[in-house]
Structures are given as C-alpha cells and as structure tokens.
C-alpha positions as CSV (number, residue, x, y, z in Angstrom):
1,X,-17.4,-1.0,14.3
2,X,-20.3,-3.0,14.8
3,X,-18.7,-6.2,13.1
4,X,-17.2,-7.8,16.5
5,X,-14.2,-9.3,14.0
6,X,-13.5,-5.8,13.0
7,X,-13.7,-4.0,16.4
8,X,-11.7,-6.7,17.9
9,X,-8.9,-6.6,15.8
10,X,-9.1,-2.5,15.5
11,X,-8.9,-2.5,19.4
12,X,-5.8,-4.8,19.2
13,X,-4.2,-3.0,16.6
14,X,-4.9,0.4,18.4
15,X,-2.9,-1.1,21.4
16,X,-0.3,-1.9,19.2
17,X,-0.2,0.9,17.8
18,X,0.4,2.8,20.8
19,X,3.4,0.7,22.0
20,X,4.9,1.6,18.5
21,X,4.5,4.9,18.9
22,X,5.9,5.0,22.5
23,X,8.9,3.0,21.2
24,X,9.8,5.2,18.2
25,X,10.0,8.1,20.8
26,X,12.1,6.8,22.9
27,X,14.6,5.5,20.1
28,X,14.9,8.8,18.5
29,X,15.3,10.4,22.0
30,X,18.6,8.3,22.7
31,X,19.9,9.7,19.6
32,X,19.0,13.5,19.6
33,X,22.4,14.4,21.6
34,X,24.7,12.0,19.7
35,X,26.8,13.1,17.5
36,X,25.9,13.5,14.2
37,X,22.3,13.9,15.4
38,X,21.1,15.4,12.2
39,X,22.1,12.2,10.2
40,X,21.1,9.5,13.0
41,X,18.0,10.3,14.1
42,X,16.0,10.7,10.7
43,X,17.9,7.0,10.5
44,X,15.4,5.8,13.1
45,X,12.4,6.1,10.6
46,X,14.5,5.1,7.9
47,X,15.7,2.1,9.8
48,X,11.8,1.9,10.4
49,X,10.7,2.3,6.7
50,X,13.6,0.4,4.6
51,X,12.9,-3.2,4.7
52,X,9.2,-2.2,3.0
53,X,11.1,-1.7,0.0
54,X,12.7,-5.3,0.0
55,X,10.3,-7.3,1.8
56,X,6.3,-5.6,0.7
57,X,6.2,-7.2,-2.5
58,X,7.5,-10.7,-1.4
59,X,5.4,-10.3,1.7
60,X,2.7,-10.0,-0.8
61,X,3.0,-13.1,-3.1
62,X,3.2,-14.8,0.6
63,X,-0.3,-13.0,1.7
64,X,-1.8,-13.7,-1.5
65,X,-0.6,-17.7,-1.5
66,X,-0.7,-18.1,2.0
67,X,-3.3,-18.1,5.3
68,X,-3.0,-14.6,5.9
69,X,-4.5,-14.9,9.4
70,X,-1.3,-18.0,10.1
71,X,1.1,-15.3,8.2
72,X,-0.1,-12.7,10.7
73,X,-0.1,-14.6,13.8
74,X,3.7,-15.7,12.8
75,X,4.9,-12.0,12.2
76,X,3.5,-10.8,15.1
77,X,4.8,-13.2,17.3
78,X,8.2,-12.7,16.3
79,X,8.0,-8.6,16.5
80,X,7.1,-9.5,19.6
81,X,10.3,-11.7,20.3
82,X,12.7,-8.5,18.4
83,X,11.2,-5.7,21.0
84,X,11.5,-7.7,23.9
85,X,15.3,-8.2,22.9
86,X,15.0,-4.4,22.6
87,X,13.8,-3.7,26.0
88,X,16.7,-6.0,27.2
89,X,19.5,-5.0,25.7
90,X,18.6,-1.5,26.7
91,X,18.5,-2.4,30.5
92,X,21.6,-4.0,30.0
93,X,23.1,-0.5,28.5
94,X,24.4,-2.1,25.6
95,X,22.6,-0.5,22.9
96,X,24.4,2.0,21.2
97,X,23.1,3.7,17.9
98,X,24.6,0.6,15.7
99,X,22.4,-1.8,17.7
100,X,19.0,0.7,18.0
101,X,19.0,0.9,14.3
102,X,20.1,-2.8,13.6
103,X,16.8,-4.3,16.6
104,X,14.3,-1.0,14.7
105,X,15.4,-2.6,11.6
106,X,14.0,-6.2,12.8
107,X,10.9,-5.0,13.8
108,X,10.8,-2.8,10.3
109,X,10.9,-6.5,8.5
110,X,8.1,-7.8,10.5
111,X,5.9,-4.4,9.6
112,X,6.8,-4.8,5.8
113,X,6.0,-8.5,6.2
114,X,2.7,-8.1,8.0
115,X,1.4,-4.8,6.1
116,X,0.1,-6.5,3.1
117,X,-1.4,-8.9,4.9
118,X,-3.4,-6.3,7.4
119,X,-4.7,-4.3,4.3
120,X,-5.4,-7.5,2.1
121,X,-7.7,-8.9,4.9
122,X,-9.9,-5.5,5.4
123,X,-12.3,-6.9,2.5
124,X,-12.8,-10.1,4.5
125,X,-13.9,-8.1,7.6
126,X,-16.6,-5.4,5.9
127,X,-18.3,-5.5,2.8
128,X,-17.1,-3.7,0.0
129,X,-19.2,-0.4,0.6
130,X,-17.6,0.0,4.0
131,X,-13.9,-0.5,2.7
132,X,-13.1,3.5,2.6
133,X,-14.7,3.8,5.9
134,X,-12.5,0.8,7.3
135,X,-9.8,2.1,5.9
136,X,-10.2,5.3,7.4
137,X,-10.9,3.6,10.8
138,X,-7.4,1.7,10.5
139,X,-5.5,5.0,9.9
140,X,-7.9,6.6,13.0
141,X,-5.8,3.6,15.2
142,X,-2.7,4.8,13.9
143,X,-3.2,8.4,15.0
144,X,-5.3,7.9,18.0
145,X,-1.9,6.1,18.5
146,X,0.4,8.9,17.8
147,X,-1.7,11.2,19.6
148,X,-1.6,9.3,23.1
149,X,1.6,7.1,22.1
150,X,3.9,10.3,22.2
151,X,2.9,11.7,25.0
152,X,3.1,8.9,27.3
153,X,6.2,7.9,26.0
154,X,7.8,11.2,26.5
155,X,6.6,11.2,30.0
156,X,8.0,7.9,30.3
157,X,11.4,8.6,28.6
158,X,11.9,11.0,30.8
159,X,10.7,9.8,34.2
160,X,12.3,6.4,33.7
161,X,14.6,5.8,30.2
162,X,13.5,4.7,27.1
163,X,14.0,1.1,28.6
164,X,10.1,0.8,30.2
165,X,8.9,1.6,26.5
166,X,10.5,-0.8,24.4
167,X,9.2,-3.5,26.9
168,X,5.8,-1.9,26.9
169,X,5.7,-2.4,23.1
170,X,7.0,-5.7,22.9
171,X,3.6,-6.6,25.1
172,X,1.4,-4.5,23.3
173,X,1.5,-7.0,20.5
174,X,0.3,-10.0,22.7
175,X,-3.4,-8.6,22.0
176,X,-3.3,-8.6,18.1
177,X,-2.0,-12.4,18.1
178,X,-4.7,-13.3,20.5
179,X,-7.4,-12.0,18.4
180,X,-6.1,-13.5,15.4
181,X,-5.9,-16.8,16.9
182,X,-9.6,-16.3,17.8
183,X,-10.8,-15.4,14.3
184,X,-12.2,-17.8,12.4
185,X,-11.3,-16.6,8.7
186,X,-14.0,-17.7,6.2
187,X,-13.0,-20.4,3.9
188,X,-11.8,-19.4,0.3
189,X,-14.2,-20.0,-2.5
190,X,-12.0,-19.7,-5.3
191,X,-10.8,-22.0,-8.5
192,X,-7.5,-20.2,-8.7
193,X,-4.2,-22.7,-8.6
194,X,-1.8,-21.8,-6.2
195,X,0.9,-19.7,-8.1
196,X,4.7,-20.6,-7.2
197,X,6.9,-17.5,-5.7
198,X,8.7,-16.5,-9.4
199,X,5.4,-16.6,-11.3
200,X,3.0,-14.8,-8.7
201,X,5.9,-11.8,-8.8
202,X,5.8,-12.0,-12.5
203,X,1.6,-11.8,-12.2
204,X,1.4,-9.0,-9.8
205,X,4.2,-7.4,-11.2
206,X,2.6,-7.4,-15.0
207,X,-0.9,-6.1,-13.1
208,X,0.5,-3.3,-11.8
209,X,1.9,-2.3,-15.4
210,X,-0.9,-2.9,-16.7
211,X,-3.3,-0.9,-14.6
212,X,-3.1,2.8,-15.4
213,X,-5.7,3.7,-12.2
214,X,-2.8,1.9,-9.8
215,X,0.6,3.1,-11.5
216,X,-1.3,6.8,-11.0
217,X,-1.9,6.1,-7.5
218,X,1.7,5.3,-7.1
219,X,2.6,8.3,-8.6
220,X,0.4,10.4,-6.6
221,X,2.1,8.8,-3.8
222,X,5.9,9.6,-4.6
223,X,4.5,12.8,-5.2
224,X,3.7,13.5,-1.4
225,X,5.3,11.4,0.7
226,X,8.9,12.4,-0.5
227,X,8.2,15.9,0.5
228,X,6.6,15.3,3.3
229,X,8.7,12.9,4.7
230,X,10.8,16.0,6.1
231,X,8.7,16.9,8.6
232,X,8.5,13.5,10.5
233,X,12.2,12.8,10.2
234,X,13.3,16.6,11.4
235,X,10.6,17.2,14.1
236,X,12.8,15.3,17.0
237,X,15.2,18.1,16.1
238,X,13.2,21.4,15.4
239,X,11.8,20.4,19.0
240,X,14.9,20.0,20.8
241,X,16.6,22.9,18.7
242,X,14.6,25.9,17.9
243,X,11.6,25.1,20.3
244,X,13.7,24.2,22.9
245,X,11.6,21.1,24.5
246,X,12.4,18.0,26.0
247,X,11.8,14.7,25.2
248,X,7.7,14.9,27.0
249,X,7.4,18.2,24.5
250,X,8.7,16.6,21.3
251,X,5.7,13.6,22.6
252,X,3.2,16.2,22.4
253,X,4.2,17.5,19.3
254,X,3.9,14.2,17.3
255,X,0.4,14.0,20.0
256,X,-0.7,16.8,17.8
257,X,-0.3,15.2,14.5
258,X,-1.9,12.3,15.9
259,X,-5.3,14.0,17.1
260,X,-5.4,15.9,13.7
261,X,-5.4,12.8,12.0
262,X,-7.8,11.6,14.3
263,X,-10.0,14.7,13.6
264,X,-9.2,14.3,10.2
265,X,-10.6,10.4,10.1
266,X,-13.5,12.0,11.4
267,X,-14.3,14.6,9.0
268,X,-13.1,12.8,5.7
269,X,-16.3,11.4,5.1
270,X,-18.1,14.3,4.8
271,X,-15.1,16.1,3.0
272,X,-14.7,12.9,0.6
273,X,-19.0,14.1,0.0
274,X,-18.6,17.4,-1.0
275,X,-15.0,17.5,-2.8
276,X,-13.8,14.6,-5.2
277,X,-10.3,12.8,-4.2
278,X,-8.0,15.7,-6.6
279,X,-8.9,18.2,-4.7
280,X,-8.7,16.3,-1.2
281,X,-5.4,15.8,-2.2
282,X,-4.3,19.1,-3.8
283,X,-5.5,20.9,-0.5
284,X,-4.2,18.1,2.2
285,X,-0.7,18.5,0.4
286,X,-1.2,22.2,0.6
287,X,-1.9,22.5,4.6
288,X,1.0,19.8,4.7
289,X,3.4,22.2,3.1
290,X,2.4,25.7,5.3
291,X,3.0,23.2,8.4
292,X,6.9,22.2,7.0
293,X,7.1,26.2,6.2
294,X,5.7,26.7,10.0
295,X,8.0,24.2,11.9
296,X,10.9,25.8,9.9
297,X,10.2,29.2,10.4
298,X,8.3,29.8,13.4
299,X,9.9,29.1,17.4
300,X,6.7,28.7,19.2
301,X,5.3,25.8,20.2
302,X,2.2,27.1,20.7
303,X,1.5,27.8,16.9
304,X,3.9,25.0,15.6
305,X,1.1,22.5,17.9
306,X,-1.6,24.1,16.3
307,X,-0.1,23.7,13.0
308,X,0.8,20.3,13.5
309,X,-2.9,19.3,14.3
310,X,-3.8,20.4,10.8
311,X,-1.0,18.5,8.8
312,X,-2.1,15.8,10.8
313,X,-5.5,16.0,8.9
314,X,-4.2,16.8,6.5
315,X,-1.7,13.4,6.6
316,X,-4.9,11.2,7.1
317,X,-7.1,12.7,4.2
318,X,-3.9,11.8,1.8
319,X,-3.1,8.2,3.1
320,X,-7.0,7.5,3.5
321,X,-7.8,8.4,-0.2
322,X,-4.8,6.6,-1.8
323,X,-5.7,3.6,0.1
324,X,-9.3,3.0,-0.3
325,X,-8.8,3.8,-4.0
326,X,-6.3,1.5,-4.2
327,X,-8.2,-1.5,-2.2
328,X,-11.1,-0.8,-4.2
329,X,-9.1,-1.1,-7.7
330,X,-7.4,-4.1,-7.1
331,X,-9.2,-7.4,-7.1
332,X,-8.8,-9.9,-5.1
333,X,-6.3,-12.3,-6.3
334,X,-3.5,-10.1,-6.7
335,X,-4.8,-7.5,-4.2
336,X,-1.7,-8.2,-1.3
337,X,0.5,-8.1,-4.0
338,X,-0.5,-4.7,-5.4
339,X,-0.8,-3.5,-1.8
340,X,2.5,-4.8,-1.3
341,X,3.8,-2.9,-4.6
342,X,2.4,0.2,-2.6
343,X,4.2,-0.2,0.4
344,X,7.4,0.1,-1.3
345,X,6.5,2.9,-3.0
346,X,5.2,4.3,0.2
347,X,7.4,3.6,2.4
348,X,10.1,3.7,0.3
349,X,9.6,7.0,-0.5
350,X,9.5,8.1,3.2
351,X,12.6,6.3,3.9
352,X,14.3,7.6,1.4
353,X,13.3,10.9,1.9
354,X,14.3,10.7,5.5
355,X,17.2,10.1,4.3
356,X,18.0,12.8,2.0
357,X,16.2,15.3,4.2
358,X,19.0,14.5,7.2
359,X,21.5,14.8,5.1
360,X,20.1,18.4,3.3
361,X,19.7,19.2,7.0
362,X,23.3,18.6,8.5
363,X,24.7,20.7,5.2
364,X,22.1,23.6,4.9
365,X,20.4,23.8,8.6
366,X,17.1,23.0,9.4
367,X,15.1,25.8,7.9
368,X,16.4,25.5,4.2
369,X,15.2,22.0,4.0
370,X,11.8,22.3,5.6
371,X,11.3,25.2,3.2
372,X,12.7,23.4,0.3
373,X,9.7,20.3,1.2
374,X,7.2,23.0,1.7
375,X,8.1,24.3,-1.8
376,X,8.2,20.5,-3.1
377,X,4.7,20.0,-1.4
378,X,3.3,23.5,-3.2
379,X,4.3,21.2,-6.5
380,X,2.4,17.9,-5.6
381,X,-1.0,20.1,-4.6
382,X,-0.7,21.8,-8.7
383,X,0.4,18.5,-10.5
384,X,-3.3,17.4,-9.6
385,X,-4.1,19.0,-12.8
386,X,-2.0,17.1,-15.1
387,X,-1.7,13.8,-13.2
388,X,-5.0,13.3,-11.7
389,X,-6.4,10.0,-9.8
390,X,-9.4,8.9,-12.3
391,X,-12.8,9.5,-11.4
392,X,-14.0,5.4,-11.4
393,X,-12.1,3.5,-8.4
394,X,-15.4,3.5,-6.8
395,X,-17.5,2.3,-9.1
396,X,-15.3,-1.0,-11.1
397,X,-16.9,-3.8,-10.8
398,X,-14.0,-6.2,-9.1
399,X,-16.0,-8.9,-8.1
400,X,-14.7,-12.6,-10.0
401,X,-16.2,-12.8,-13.1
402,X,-16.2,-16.2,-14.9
403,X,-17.7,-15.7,-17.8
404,X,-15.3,-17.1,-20.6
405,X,-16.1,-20.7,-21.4
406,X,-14.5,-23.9,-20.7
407,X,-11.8,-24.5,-23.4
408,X,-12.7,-27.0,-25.4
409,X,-9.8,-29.3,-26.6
410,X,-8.7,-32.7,-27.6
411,X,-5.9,-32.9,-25.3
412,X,-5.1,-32.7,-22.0
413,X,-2.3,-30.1,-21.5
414,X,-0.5,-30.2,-18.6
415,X,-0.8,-27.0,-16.0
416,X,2.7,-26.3,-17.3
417,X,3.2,-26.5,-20.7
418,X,3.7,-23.6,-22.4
419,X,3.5,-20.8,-24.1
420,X,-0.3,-20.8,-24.9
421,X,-1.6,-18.6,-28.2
422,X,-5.2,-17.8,-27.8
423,X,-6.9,-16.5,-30.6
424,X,-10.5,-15.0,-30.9
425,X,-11.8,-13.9,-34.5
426,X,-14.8,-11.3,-34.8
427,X,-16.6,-9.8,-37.8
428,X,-16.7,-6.2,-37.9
429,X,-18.2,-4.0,-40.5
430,X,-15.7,-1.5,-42.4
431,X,-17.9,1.4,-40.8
432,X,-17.4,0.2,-37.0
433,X,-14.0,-0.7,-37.7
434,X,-12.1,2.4,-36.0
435,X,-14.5,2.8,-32.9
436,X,-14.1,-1.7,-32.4
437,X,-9.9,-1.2,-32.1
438,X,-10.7,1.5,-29.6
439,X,-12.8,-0.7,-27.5
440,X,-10.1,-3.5,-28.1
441,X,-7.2,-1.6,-27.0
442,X,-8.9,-1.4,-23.5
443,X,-9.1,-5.2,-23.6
444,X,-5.4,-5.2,-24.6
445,X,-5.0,-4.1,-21.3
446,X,-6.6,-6.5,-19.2
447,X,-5.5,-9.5,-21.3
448,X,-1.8,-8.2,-20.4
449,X,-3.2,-7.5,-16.6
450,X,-4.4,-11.2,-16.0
451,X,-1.6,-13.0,-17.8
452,X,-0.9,-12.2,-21.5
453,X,2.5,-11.8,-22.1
454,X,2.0,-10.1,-25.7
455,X,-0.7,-9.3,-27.5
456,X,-1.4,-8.6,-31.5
457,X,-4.7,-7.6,-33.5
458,X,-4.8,-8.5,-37.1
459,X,-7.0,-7.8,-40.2
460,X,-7.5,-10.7,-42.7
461,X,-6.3,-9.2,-46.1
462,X,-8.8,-12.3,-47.7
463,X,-11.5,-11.0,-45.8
464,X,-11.0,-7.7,-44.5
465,X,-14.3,-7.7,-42.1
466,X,-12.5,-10.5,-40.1
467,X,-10.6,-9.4,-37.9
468,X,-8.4,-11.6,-35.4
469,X,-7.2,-11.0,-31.6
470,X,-4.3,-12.9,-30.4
471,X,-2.5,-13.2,-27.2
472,X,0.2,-15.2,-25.6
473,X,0.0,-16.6,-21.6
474,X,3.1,-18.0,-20.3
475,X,1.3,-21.7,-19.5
476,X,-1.5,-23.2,-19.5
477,X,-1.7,-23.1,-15.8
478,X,-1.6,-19.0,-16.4
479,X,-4.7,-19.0,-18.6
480,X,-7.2,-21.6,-16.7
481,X,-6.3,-18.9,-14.1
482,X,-7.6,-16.3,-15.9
483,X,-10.7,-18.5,-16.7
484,X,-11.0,-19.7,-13.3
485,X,-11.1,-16.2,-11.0
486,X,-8.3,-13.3,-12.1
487,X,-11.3,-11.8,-14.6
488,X,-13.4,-8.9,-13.1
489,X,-16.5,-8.0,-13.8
490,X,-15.0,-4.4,-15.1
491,X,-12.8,-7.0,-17.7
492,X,-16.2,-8.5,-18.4
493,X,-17.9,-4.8,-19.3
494,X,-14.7,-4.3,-21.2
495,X,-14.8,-7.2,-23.2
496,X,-18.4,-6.8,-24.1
497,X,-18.5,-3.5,-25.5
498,X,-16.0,-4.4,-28.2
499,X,-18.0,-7.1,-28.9
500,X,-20.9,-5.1,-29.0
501,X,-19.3,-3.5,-31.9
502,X,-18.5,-6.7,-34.1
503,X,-21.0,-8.3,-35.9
504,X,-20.5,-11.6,-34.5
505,X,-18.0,-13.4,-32.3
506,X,-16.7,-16.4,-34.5
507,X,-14.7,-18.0,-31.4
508,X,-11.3,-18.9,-29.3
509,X,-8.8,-21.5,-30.7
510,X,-5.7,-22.0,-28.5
511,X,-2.3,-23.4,-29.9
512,X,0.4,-25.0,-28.0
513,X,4.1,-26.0,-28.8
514,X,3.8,-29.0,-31.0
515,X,4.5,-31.7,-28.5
516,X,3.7,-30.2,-25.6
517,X,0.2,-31.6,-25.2
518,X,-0.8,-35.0,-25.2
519,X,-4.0,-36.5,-26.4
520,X,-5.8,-38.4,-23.9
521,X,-6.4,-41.9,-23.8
522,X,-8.7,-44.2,-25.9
C-alpha cells in the first residue's frame, strides 16, 4: 500500500467494488417474489458469471497483445455506459426479469473482458515478492466491498427501490477510469513479436496443457467453487424463506461474508506461515461446507451471521492461494492468457453451479441441496491428498531467460514460414543414459509449453552414446519467440540439468520445408 500506483487503483477498485455489490443486491431483490424465484434469482449470478466462460480467454490474448491500461480504460468506460442504462430503464419501470438478466449480462462481458487484464497488471504494480500480498489485498477490496456493499444497498433497496443503486454503480466506476488514465504504465522491454488472435489462443492454450502446476490449480478450483457456488446463489432465498428477513437482512448477511473475508485477508499471511497451501485449502473448504450445512439447517440469523463470517474466511484463504500460485507460475508473456484460462474455469464453474444448484433447489427444497454441497465440499477438503497443488509455485524462477543462442543460418526465413524441425544432439554415456531421458522428459515439457508442436528423442543405432532431441514449432516466427522472451529461467534450470548429464552438447540444426527459405543476397 505504500506504492501510490497500487493504493490508487486499490482505492478505485474498492469503490467499484462497492457499487457492484450494491447493484447485485438489488437485482436479486426484484426477483425473490417472482415466480419461479428458485430458478431466477441464482440466474442473477449466473447472468453475472457466464460471459467469463466465452470472453476470459479471448479477453486474454487481447491483454497479453494489447495496452492493458487502454483495454482497461475502454471496458470500464462502457460498464459504465451498461449500468447507467440499468439505472434508467429501472426508473422508467421497464425492466422486467428478461431485461435485468439481459443489462447484468452486459456488464458480465465487461468483467470477463477486464479480469485478465486487472490480474495480469498486479506484477507491474509490486515486485514479485509482494504478488501474494497484492493479491490478497485485491480480494480484501472485494470483501471490504461485500461487507459494506450489502448493507447499504439493502437499506437503500428498501428505503428507495433498487433504482438509486444501479445508478450508484454506474458512477462508482468513474474513479477506476480516472486513475488509469493517470497511470503512467512502464514501457515494455521485451523482443517478443506480436502474436496474431488464432496463434496467441493456440500458445496459451498449448501452455496451459503443458503445465501440470496450472492444469492442478484448475482442478483444485472446479473442485470448490462448484460446491460452493450453492451458497451464494441460494442465500437471497434461505434469507427471505427460512430466516424470514427482508431485503436490509439478506444485505447483512452477504455483509458477513464480506468482513470474514476481510478478516480472512488479514490473517492469511500468518496462516499461509504456519500451514502450506493443501491444508489452507483442505480446512477453508471444510469451514465452507459446515456453513452450507448451517444455512440449510439452522433458522437463526444470529448463528447463520456468525457462520457466514467464517465461510467468508474461509472463501478468501481459497481464492487468495489459487491466485497467487497461479500469478506466480505463469510468466509473463502468456500470463493474461493463463489468467484468462482461469477465469473460465472459475467462473464458469460458479455459473454453472448456480445453475444446477437452482434448479436441485426448485425440485428438492432448499435444505437437500445445501446439504448435498456441504457433502460435495467434505470431498474437495480429502482429495487434497491425492490431487495436491505442488510444493514449488513460489520458488520457479519466471523471470525471461535468453539464454539459447542466435540461430545461425544461411538464409533468411521469413517470420512465417513453416514448420521448423530443431534438432539438438548430445553425448551421453550408456551409464547416465536412464537418469539423462528423465531429465529430458521435463524439457519435453517446456519445449511443448513455449511452442513445440511435437517432440521425439532418438538414439543413433551407429553410435549409440549419441543421442538426438528433436522438436517441431509451427513457424519460424513461433521459435525466435521462444528465443526472444517465452523461456524462463525455471526452463533454463531444466535444460541444464539434462545437459549436466551428457557428456557434451554437440549442437542445434534447424530444417525448414525445402523452399520455404530463401538465401540472402550476394
């Protein structure tokens, strides 16, 4: 907090935030005595949630190729311009459930659109020791947010319509554009090309395949979040059913799960100290699934508050420690793309299990499907032990490395000829054979991470001590890429310690399509 950048934009966001959460009551409280309430008002987070799935990973090729601070300021802006029409269509009386969803959907495309971008720039803002702090300091916004944001809107809601809400959150985004338009982003030191929009999908889309850390933190987030989605979509109605309150009680209901997280952003450092992420995450899914059994089971609002202030910390110690482990995984050329691969996991888990859970809820009543997430929760906290998150996000080295040579060549290929075969030879003794194809199969895996398309080790049978590497890259565009920036210094460490079982190195020849590449002039 003592970055001005960083405060600035934290302080916007927290405003933000706030009219968010002041809006999301007030839509889900125009729908809790419609009919069909069961079905439409989860619908409000799902309306929320959806377009992540369609729009994160495009909205990532865009924050990886584009100014992301220009990107931002553009989003913003026309959030902005999709509330406002909110707040006046609902003065007018003309917004019926059809036309809620359709205006939350909007401003659901500008959040996919936008989150990549937000998480993408936290590096630029804080060196890379304070990322998990940052990270937790973005989700303290959020719940600081739903703490206040409720509450207030509730009040609001029911002193003067949901109508004075949507307008208040169409302003609150005035603050964020302001302090982007008075950032002055650092300048880019990179020697990556600009990728077009079909191969930066195919890149980001062939790192997250190849990265076993990020496909398990994408499990461990289905895991959770489709459980646990239940309780957010089914609180509006355990708190106008069973508890009985009214539109100010159901705001300080979600103000409870907002100050938990908030107490939760607090403590997580010294928790993240003493306990390693699996069991953080075994225990926060745990406390998450007594509060679903809780909400379902108990009518108090007294002890279903109190409850709710511990799944809140519980919430934030989850989302915190998949986040920062994922920021600190992914480097920085594809690192809005993997973010935005996240986000449709995330999010499209908690839309879709919004979904489901309102529909499990209109056909077995309210406290069968909170007990059946609880139950589903129980699972996530035990399958730490066979599907943990490994051990190293904090400590690889994802800094550009650019330590492979300068091809040397006798022709000038152009960026997009294609396909490439590189092929490295080494010399291994017969006795370090089986330990060196150990140590190469990790390299496999960042070859295919960067750009390989397919990769091959051979033996010579004329000389069985030479051994040869080969791997394909879709142009030659693809591979100066990887020479030029998409390496890591983790790819670096990888590549050395085969190497440091070979006996020698005896070079890299590429090959290209006869014809493809032209000899330069006399």
């Amino acid at each position: 907090m003592a970055r001005p950048v960083f405060r600035a934009l934290w302080i916007a966001q927290l405003g933000s935030n706030l009219g968010t959460w002041m809006q999301m009551v007030g839509a889900q409280w125009m729908l809790v005595s419609a009919p069909n309430a069961a079905t439409l008002v989860p619908l409000v987070q799902t309306a929320g949630l959806l377009p992540a799935v369609f729009l994160s990973v495009p909205a990532g090729i865009l924050a990886d190729a584009l100014n992301r601070r220009g990107l931002l300021v553009a989003v913003q802006t026309g959030m902005a311009v999709a509330a406002a029409a909110l707040a006046v269509v609902t003065a007018l009386g003309a917004t019926d459930p059809a036309v809620l969803l359709l205006l939350l959907f909007v401003l659901g495309c500008g959040q996919a659109l936008a989150g990549p971008a937000w998480q993408a720039v936290q590096p630029e803002l804080v060196p890379r020791a304070q990322i998990p702090a940052a990270v937790a300091l973005g989700s303290m916004s959020i719940n600081v947010a739903r703490a206040l944001g409720p509450a207030v809107g509730g009040v609001l809601v029911a002193w003067s319509g949901p109508t004075a809400v949507f307008a208040i959150n169409a302003v609150s985004f005035a603050g964020v554009v302001a302090v982007l338009l008075a950032w002055h982003r650092p300048v880019a030191t990179t020697t990556l090309r600009a990728e077009r929009a079909v191969p930066a999908l195919r890149a980001g889309t062939r790192y997250v395949r190849y990265a076993p850390i990020v496909r398990r933190l994408f499990l461990r987030s289905v895991l959770f979040v489709v459980p646990a989605s239940a309780l957010w979509a089914l609180l509006p109605l355990a708190a106008s059913g069973p508890l009985g309150l009214g539109s100010a009680g159901y705001g300080v209901l979600l103000g409870a799960l907002g100050l938990g997280a908030v107490i939760g952003a607090v403590g997580l450092p010294a928790l993240r100290a003493r306990h390693p992420a699996n069991q953080v995450l075994a225990a926060s899914s745990a406390v998450f699934a007594g509060a679903c059994a809780v909400l379902g089971l108990v009518g108090d609002p007294l002890v279903v508050s109190a409850t709710l202030l511990l799944a809140g910390a519980a919430w934030l110690a989850v989302l915190s420690t998949l986040n920062a482990s994922l920021q600190l995984v992914l480097p920085e050329w594809v690192r809005a793309r993997g973010l935005g691969a996240y986000l449709v996991v995330f999010m499209g888990g908690q839309a879709l299990g919004s979904f489901l859970w309102g529909l499990v809820a209109g056909a077995a009543g309210l406290t069968a499907t909170l007990l059946t997430a609880a139950a589903g929760l129980l699972l996530c906290a035990l399958s730490v032990l066979w599907w943990p998150v490994p051990a190293a996000t904090e400590h690889l080295d994802r800094t550009p490395s650019l330590h492979w040579p300068e091809p040397m060549l006798l022709v000038e290929p152009h960026p997009d000829d294609g396909p490439v075969l590189v092929i490295k030879t080494y010399r291994v003794a017969p006795d370090r054979l089986a330990p060196f194809l150990t140590a190469l199969d990790a390299v496999r895996e960042s070859r295919r991470r960067t750009g390989a398309t397919d990769w091959s080790v051979y033996q010579d049978g004329a000389d069985p001590e030479r051994i040869v590497e080969l791997f394909a890259v879709r142009s030659w565009g693809e591979h100066l890429s990887q020479h030029g920036g998409r390496l890591t210094g983790a790819d670096r460490d990888l590549e050395a310690a085969a190497e440091a079982l070979a006996r020698e190195s005896l070079g890299v020849r590429h090959l290209f399509p006869p014809g493809t590449a032209t000899a330069p002039p006399p």
